[in-house]
N, C-alpha and C positions, 0 to 999 in steps of 0.2 A: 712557125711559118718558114718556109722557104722557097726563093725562086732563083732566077739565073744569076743573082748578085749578092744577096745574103739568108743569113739563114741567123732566123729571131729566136731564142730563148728565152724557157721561163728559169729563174735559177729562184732554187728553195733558197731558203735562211740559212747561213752557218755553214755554205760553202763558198768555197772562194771562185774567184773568177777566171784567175789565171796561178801558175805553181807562184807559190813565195819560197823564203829560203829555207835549207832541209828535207829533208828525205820526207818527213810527216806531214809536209805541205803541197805534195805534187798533186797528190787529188784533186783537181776544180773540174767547172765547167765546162773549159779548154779543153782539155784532159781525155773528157768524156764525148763532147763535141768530136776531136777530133779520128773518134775511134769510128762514127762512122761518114764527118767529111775533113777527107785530109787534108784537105789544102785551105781552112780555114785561115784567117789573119784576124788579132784582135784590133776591134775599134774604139771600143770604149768599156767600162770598168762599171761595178756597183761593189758597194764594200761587203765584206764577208755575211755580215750581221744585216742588210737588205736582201730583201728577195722582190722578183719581179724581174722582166725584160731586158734582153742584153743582146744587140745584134752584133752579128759577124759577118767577115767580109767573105765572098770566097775566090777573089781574085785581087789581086796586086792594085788593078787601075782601081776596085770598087773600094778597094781598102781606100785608097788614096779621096776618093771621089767622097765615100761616108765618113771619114775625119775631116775633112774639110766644111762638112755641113755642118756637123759637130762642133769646130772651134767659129763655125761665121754667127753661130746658133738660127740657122735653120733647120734645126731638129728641134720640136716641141716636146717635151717629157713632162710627165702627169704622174705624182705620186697621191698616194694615203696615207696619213699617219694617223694611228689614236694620239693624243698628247694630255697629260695632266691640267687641269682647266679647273684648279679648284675656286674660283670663284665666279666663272662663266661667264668668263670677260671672251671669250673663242668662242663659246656658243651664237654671243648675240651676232655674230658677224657673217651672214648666210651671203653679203656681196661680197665680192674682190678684195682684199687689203695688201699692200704692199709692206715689204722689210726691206727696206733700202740700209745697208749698215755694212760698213767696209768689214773686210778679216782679214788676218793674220795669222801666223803661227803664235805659237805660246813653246817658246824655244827651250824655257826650263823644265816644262813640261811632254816635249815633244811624243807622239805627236799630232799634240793636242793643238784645238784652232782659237782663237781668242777672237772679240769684236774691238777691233783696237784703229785708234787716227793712223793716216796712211799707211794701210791693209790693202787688200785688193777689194775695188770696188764691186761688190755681191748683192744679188737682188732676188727675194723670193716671192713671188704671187701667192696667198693663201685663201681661203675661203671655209667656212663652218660648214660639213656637211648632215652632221645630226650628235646626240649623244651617242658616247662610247657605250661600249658592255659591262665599265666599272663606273660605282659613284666618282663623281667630278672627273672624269673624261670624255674628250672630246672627239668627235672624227674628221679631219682635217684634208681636201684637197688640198694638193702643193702642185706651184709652178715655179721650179726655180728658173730664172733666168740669165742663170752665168751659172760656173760649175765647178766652184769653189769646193775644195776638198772640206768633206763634214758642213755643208753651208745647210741642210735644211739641219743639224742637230745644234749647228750655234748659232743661227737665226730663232729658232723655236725655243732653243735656253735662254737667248735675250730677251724676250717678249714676258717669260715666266712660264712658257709653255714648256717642258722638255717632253721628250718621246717618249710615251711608255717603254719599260724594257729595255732605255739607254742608259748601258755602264759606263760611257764614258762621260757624259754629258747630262745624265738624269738625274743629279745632285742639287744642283743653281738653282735658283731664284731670282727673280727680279727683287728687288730692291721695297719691302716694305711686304713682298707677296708672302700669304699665309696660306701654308700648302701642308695638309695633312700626313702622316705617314708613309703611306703607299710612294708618294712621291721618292721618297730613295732610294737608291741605282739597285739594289740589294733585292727588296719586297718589289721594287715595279718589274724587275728581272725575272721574279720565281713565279709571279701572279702571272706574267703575261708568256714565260717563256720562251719570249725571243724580240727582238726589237721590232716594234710595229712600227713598221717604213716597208710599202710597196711601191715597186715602180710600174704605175698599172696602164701607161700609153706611152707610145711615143708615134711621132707620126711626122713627115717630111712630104714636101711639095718643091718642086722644080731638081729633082736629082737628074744629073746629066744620062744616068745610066737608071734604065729600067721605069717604070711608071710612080707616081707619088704613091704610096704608103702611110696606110694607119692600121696601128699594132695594137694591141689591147687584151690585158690580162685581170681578169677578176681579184682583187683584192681577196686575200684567204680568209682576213679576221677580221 
């Protein structure tokens, strides 16, 4: 999508968003965006290992205007994820549920997130949308509501949920949970080849500039 203010992308899996450090890191999104609009400005991120919708600005005041929607959170975002659900405690849940659970870094770990007392307070909406394409998985609506760095993969590892396909996160357990094989980071990695987390809407009402907006990209898996 694109109009007089920004311009929406879909990014694959396993490209980055903007260059990290190093010569073997300037490849992204940005990168390739900017080859054919120059005067793009970034607004906001998805990590390397998501795929799905990424808008950009293409002027200074829109930049200004679409981060500020961004940090008031009147931008709505809608992801998928498959998640590990081996005892189909995710499936029963076709209404709404809420993960209300502060985070944190995990500083020995860095830079890893942890659910830890006085964290930032983080909030994800979920919902069961049907089974996954592997025994004991699930497929998961997500809303998160604050946008805590790794918040839908340490929200979903505290539940006992973790993401198919998460190496960093796809280990954990909840506490007592009995979770077959597949669940680790290794075998849910090779079977699903690539972390299934889509960012498959986003949508805005009352932007100062340009008309409300709703985005939407099909989920690939």
């Amino acid at each position: 999508h694109e109009d007089t203010h920004l311009v929406a992308l879909n990014k694959p899996a396993g490209l980055l968003c903007v260059p990290g450090r190093g010569a073997d890191k300037q490849d992204c999104l940005l990168a390739r965006a900017l080859l054919r609009w120059p005067a793009l400005r970034v607004v906001h991120r998805l990590d390397m290992a998501t795929s799905g919708l990424v808008v950009f600005a293409r002027s200074a005041s829109a930049q200004v205007a679409l981060s500020r929607a961004f940090a008031e959170r009147r931008v709505l975002k809608g992801y998928e994820a498959l998640v590990h659900d081996p005892d189909g405690r995710a499936a029963a849940n076709a209404d709404w549920q809420s993960i209300d659970l502060p985070i944190a870094a995990d500083w020995p770990r860095r830079p890893l997130r942890i659910i830890a007392p006085g964290g930032q307070a983080s909030r994800t909406d979920w919902r069961a949308l049907g089974p996954g394409p592997w025994p004991h998985t699930t497929r998961l609506a997500l809303r998160p509501l604050t946008g805590r760095t790794h918040q839908l993969h340490v929200h979903l590892q505290a539940l006992g949920l973790p993401i198919v396909g998460d190496t960093l996160y796809g280990t954990a357990q909840a506490p007592g949970a009995t979770v077959p094989d597949i669940t680790t980071a290794a075998t849910s990695a090779a079977a699903a080849g690539r972390l299934m987390l889509h960012a498959c809407s986003l949508s805005l009402q009352g932007l100062q500039q340009g008309p409300p907006w709703d985005l939407a990209s099909p989920c690939p898996f």
